[in-house]
N, CA, C and O atoms as a printed pandas DataFrame, in Angstrom:
     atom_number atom_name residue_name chain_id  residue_number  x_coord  y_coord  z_coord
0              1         N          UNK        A               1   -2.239  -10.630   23.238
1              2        CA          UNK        A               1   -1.847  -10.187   21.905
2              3         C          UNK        A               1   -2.844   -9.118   21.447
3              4         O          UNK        A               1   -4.032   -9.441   21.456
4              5         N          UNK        A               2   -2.503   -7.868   21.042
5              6        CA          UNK        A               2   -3.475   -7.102   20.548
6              7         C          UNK        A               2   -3.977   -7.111   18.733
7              8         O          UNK        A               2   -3.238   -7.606   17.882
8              9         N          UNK        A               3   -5.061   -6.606   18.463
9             10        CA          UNK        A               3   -5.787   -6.924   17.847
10            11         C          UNK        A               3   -4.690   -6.748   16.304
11            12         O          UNK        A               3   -4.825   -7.518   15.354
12            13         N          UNK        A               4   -3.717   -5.688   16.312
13            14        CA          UNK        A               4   -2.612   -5.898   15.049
14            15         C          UNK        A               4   -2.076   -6.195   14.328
15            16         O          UNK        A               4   -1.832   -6.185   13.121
16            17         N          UNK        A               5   -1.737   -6.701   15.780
17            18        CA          UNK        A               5   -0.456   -7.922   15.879
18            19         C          UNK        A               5   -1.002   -9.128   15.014
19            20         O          UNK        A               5   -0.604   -9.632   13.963
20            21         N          UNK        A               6   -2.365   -9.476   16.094
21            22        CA          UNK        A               6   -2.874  -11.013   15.797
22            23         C          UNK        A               6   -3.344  -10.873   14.312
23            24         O          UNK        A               6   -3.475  -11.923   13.684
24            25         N          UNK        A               7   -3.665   -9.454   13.558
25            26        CA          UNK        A               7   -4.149   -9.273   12.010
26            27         C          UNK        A               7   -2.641   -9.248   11.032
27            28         O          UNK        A               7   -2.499   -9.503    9.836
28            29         N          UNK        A               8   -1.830   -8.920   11.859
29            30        CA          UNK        A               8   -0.412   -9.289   11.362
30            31         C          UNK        A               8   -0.369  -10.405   10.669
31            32         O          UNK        A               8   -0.140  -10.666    9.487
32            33         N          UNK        A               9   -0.773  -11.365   12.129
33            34        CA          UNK        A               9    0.179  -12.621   11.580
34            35         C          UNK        A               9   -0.630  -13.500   10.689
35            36         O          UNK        A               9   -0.235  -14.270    9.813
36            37         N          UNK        A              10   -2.317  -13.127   11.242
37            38        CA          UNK        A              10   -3.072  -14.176   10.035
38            39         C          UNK        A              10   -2.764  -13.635    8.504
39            40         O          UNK        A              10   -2.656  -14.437    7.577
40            41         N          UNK        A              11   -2.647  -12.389    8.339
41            42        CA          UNK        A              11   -2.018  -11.923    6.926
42            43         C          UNK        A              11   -0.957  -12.800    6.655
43            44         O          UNK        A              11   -1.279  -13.534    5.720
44            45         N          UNK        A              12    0.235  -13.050    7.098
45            46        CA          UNK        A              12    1.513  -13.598    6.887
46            47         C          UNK        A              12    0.565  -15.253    6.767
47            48         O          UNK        A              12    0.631  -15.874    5.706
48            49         N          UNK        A              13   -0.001  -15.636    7.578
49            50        CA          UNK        A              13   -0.218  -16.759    7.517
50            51         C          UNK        A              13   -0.810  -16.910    6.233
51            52         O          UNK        A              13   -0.600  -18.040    5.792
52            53         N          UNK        A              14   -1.519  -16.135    5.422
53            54        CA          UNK        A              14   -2.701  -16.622    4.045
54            55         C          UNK        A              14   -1.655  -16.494    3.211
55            56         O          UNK        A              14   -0.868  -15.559    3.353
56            57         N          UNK        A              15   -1.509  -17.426    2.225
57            58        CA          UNK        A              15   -0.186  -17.657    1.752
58            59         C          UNK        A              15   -0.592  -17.882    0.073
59            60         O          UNK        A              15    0.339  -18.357   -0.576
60            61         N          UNK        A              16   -1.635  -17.651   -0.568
61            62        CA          UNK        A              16   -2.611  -17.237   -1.940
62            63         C          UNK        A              16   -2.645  -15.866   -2.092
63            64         O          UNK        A              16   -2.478  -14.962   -1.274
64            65         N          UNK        A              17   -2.950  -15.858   -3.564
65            66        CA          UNK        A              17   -3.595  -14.734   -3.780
66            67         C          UNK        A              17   -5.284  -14.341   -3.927
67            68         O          UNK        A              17   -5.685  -13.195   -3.726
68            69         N          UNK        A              18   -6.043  -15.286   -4.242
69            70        CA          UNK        A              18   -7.090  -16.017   -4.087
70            71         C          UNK        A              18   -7.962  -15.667   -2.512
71            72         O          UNK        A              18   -8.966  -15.051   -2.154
72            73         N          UNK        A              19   -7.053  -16.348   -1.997
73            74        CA          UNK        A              19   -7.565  -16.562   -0.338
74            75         C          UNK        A              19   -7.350  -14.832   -0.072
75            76         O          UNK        A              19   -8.292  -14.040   -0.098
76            77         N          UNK        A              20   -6.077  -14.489    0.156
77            78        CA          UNK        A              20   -6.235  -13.478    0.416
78            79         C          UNK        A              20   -6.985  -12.055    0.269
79            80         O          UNK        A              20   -7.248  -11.175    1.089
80            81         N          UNK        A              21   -7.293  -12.236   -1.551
81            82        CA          UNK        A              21   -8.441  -11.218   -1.773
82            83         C          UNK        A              21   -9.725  -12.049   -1.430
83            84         O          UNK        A              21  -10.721  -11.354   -1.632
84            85         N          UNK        A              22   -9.999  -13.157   -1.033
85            86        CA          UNK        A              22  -11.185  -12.877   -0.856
86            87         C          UNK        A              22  -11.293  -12.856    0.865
87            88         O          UNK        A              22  -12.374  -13.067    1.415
88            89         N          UNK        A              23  -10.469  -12.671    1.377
89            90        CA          UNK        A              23  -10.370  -12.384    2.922
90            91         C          UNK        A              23  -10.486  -11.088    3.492
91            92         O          UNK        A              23  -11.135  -10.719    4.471
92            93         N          UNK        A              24   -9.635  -10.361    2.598
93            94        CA          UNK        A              24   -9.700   -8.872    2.541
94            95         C          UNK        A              24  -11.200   -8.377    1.751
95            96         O          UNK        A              24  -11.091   -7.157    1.624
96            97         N          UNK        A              25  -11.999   -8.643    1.408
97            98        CA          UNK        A              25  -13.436   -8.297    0.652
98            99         C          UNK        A              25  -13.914   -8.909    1.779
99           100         O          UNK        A              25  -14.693   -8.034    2.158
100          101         N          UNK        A              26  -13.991   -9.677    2.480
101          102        CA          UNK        A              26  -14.862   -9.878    3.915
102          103         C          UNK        A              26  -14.688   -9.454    4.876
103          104         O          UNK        A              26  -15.581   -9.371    5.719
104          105         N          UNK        A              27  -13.013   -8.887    5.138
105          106        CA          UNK        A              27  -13.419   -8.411    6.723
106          107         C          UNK        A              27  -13.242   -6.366    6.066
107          108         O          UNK        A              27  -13.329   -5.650    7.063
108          109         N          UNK        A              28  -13.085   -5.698    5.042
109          110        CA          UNK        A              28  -13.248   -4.776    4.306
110          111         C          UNK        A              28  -14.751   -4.528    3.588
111          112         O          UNK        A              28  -15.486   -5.346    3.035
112          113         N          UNK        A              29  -14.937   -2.991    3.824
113          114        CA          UNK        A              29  -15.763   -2.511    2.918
114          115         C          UNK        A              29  -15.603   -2.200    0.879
115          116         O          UNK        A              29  -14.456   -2.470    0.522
116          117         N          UNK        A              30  -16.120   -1.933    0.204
117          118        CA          UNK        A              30  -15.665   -1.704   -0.843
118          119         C          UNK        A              30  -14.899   -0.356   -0.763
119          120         O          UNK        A              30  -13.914   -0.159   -1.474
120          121         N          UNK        A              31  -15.331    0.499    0.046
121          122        CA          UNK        A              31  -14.989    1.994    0.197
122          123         C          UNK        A              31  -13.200    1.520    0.656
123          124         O          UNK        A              31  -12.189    1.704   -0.022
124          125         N          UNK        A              32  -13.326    0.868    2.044
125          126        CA          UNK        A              32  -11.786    0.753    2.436
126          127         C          UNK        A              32  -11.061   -0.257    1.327
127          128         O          UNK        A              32   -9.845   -0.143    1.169
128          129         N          UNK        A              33  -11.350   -0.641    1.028
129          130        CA          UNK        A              33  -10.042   -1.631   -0.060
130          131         C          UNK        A              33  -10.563   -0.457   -1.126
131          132         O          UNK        A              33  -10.475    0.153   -0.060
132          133         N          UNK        A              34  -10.897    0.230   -1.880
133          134        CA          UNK        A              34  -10.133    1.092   -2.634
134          135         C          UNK        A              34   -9.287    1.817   -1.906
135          136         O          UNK        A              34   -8.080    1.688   -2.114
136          137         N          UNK        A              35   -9.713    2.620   -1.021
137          138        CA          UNK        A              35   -8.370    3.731   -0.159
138          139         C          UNK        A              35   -7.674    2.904    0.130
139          140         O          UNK        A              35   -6.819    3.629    0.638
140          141         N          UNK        A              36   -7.247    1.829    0.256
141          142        CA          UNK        A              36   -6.067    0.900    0.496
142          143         C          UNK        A              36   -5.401    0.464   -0.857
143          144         O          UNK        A              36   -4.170    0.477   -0.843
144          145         N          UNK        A              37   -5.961    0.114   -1.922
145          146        CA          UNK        A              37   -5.633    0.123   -3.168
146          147         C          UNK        A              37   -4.750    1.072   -3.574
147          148         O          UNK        A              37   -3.575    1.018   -3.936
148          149         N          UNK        A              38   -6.049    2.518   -3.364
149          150        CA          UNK        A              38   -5.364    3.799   -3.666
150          151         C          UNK        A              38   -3.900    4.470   -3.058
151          152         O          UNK        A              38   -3.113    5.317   -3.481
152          153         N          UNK        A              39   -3.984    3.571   -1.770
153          154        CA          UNK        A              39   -2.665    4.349   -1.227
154          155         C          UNK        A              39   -1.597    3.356   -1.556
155          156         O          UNK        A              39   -0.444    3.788   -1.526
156          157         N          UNK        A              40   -1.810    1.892   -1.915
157          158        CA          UNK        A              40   -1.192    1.172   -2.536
158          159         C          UNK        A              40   -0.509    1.993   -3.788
159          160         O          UNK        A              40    0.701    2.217   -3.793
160          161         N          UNK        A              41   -1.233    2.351   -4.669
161          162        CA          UNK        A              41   -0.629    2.806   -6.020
162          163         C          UNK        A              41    0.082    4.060   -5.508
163          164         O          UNK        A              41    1.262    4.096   -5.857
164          165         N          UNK        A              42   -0.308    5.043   -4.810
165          166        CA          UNK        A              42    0.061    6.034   -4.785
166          167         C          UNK        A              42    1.841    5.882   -4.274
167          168         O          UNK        A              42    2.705    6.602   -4.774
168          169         N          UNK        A              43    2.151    4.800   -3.191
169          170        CA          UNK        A              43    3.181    4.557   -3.391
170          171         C          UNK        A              43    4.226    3.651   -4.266
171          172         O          UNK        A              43    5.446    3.562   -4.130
172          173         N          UNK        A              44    3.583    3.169   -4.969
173          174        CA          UNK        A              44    4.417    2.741   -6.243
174          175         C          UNK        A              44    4.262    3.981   -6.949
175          176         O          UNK        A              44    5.274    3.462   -7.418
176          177         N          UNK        A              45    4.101    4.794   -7.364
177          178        CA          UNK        A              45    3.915    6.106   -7.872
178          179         C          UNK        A              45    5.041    6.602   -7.823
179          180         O          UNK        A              45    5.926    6.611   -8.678
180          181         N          UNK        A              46    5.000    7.286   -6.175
181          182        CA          UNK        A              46    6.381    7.664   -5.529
182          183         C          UNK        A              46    7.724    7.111   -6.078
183          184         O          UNK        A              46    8.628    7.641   -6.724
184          185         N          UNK        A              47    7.521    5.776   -5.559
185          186        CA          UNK        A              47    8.694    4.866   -5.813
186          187         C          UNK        A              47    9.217    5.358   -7.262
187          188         O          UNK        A              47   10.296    5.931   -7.421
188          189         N          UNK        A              48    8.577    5.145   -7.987
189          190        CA          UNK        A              48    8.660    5.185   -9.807
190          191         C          UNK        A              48    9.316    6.553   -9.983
191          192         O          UNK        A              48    9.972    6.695  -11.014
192          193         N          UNK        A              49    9.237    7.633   -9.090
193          194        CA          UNK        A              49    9.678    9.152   -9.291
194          195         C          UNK        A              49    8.458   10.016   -9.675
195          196         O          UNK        A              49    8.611   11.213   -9.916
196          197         N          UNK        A              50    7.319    9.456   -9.731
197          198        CA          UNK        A              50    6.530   10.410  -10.438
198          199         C          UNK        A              50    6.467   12.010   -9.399
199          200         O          UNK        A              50    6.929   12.118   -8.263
200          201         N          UNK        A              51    6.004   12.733   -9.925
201          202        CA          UNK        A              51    6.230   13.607   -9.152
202          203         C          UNK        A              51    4.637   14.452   -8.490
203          204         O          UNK        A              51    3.699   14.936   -9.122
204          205         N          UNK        A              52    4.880   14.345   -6.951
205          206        CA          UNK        A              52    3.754   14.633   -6.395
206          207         C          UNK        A              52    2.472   15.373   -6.559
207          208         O          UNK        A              52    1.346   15.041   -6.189
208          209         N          UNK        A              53    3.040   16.914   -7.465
209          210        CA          UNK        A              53    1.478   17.464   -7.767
210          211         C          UNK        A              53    0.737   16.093   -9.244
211          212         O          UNK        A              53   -0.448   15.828   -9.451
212          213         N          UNK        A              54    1.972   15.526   -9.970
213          214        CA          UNK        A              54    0.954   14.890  -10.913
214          215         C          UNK        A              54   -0.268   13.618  -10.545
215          216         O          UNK        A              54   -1.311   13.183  -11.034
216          217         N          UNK        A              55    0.554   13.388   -9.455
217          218        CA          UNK        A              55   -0.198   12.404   -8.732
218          219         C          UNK        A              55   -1.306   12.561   -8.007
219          220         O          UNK        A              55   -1.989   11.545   -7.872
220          221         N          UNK        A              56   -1.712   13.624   -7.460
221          222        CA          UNK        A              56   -2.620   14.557   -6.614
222          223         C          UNK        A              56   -3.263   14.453   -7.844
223          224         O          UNK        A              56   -4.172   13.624   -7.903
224          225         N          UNK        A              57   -2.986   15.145   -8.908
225          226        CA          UNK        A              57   -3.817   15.501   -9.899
226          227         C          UNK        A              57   -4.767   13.852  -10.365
227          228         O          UNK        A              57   -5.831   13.290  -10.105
228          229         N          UNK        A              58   -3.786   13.692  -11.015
229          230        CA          UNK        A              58   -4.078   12.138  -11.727
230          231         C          UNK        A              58   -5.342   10.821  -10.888
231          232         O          UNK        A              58   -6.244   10.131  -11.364
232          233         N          UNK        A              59   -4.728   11.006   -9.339
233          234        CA          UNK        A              59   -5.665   10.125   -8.490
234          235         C          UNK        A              59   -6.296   10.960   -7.838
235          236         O          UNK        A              59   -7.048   10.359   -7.071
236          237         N          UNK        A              60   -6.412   12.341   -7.711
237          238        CA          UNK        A              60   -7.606   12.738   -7.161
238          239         C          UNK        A              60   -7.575   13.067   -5.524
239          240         O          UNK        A              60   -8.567   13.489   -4.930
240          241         N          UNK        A              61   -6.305   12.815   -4.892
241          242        CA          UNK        A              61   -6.205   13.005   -3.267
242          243         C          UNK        A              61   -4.930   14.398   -3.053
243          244         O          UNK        A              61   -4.080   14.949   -3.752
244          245         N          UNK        A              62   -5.336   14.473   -1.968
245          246        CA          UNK        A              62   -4.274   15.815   -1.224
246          247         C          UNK        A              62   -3.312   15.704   -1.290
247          248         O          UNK        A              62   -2.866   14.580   -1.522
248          249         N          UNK        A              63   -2.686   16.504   -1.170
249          250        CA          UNK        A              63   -1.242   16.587   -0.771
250          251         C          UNK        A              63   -0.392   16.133    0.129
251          252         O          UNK        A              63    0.812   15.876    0.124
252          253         N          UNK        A              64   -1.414   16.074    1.056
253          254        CA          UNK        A              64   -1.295   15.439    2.446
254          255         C          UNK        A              64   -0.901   14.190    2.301
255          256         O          UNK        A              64    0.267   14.004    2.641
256          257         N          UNK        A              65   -1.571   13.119    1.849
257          258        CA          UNK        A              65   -1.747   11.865    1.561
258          259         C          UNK        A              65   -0.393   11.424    1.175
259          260         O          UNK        A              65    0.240   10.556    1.776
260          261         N          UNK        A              66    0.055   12.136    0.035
261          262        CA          UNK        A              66    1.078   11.844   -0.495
262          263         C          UNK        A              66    2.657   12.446   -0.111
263          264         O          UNK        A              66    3.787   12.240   -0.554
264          265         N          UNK        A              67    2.122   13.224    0.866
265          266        CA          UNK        A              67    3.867   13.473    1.847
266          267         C          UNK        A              67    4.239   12.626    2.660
267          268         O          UNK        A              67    5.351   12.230    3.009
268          269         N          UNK        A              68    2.193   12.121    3.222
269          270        CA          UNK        A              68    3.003   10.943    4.626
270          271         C          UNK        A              68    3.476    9.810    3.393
271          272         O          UNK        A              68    4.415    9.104    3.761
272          273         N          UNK        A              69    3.105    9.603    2.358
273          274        CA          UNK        A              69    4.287    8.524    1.610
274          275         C          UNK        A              69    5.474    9.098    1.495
275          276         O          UNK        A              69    6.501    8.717    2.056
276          277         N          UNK        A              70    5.392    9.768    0.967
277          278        CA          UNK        A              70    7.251   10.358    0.633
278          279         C          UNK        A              70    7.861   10.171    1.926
279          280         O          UNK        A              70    8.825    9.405    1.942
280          281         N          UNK        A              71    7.566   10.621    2.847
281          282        CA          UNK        A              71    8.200   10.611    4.259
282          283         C          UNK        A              71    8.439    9.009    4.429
283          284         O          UNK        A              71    9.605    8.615    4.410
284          285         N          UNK        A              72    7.388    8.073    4.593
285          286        CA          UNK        A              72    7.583    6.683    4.225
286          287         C          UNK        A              72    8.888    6.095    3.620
287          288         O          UNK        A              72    9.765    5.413    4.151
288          289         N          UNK        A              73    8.750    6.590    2.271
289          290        CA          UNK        A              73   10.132    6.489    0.966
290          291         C          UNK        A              73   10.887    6.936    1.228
291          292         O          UNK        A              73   11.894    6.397    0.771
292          293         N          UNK        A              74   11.152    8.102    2.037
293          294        CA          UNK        A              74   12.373    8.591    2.423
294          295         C          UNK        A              74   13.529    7.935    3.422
295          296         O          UNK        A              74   14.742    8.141    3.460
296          297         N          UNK        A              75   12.517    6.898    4.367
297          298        CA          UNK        A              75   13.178    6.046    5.244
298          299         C          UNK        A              75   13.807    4.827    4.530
299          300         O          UNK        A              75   13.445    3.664    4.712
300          301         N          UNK        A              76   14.707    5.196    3.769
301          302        CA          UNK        A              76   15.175    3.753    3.386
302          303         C          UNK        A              76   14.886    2.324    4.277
303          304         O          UNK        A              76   14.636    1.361    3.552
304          305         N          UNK        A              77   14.884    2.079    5.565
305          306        CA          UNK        A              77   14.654    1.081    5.929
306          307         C          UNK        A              77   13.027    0.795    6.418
307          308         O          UNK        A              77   12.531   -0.039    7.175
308          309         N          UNK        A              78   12.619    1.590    5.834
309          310        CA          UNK        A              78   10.987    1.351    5.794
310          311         C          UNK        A              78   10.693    0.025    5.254
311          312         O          UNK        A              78   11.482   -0.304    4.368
312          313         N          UNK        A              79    9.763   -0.855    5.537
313          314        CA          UNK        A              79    9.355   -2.055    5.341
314          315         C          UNK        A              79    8.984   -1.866    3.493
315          316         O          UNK        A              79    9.573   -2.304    2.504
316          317         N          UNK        A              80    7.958   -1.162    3.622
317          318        CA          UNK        A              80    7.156   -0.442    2.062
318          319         C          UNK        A              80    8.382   -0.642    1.334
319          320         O          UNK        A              80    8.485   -1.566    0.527
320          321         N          UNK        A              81    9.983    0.739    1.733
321          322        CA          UNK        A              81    9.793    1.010    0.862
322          323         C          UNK        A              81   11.064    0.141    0.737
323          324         O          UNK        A              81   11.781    0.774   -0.037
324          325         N          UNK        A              82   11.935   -1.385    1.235
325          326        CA          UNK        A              82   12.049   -2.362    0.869
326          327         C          UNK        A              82   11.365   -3.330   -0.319
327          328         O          UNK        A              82   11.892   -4.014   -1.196
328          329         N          UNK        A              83    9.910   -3.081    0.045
329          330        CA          UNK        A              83    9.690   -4.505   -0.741
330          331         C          UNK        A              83    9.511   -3.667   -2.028
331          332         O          UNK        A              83    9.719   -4.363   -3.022
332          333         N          UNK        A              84    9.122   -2.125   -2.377
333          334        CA          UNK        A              84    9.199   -1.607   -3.553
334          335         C          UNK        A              84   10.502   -2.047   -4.277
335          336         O          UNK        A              84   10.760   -2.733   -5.266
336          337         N          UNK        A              85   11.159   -1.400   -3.416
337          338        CA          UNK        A              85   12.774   -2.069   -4.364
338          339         C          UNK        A              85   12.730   -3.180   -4.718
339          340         O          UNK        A              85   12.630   -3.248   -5.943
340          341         N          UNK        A              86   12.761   -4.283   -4.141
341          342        CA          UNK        A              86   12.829   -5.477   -4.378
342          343         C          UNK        A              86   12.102   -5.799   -5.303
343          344         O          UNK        A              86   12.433   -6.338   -6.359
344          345         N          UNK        A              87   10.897   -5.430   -4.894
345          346        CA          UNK        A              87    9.373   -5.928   -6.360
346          347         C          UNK        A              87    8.894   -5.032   -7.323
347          348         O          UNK        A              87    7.845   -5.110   -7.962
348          349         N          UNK        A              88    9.820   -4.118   -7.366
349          350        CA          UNK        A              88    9.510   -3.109   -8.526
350          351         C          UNK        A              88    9.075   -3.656  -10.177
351          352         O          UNK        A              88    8.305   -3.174  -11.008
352          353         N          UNK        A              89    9.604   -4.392  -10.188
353          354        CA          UNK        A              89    8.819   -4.777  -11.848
354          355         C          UNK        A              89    8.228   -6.206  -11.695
355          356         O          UNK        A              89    8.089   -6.865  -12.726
356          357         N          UNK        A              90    7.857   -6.760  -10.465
357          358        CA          UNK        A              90    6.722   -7.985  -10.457
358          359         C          UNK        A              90    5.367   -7.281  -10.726
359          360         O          UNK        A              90    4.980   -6.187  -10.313
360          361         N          UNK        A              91    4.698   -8.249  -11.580
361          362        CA          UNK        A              91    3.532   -8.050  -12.093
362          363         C          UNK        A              91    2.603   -9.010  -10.876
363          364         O          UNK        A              91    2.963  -10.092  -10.413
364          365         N          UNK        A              92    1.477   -8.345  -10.576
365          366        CA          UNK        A              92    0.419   -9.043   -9.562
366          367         C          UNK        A              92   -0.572  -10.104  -10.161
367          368         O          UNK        A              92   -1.393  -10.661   -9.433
């Protein structure tokens, strides 16, 4: 099983919210769980319609960043941009 996969499934397996952030703060730096945060929001962003230069602007990253999302969103059967639909107005 490669190393992914097996981070796959212990994710699926932590079944808190609790456990899970504090799982992700141990095997993560503070630096990587913001850029994971950040690219978190940036695609609920997308999702929402906002529109790409405001977002560049607003969070501070390239352009770049935010096409490989759109490209993401554009695949309707993208995993992402499933559970956006689905969980668009759940609160965390």
């Amino acid at each position: 099983m490669n190393s992914i996969t097996e981070l796959a499934g212990v994710l699926c397996a932590i079944n808190n919210q609790a456990a899970m952030l504090k799982f992700l703060s141990e095997i993560h730096t503070p630096g990587e769980l913001r850029d994971i945060s950040l690219r978190w929001r940036l695609m609920k962003m997308l999702k929402a319609g906002r529109a790409q230069r405001d977002i560049a602007r607003e969070l501070k990253i390239s352009l770049c960043k935010i096409t490989r999302g759109s490209k993401i969103l554009k695949n309707l059967a993208s995993v992402t941009n499933q559970f956006l639909k689905v969980n668009q107005n759940r609160k965390y």
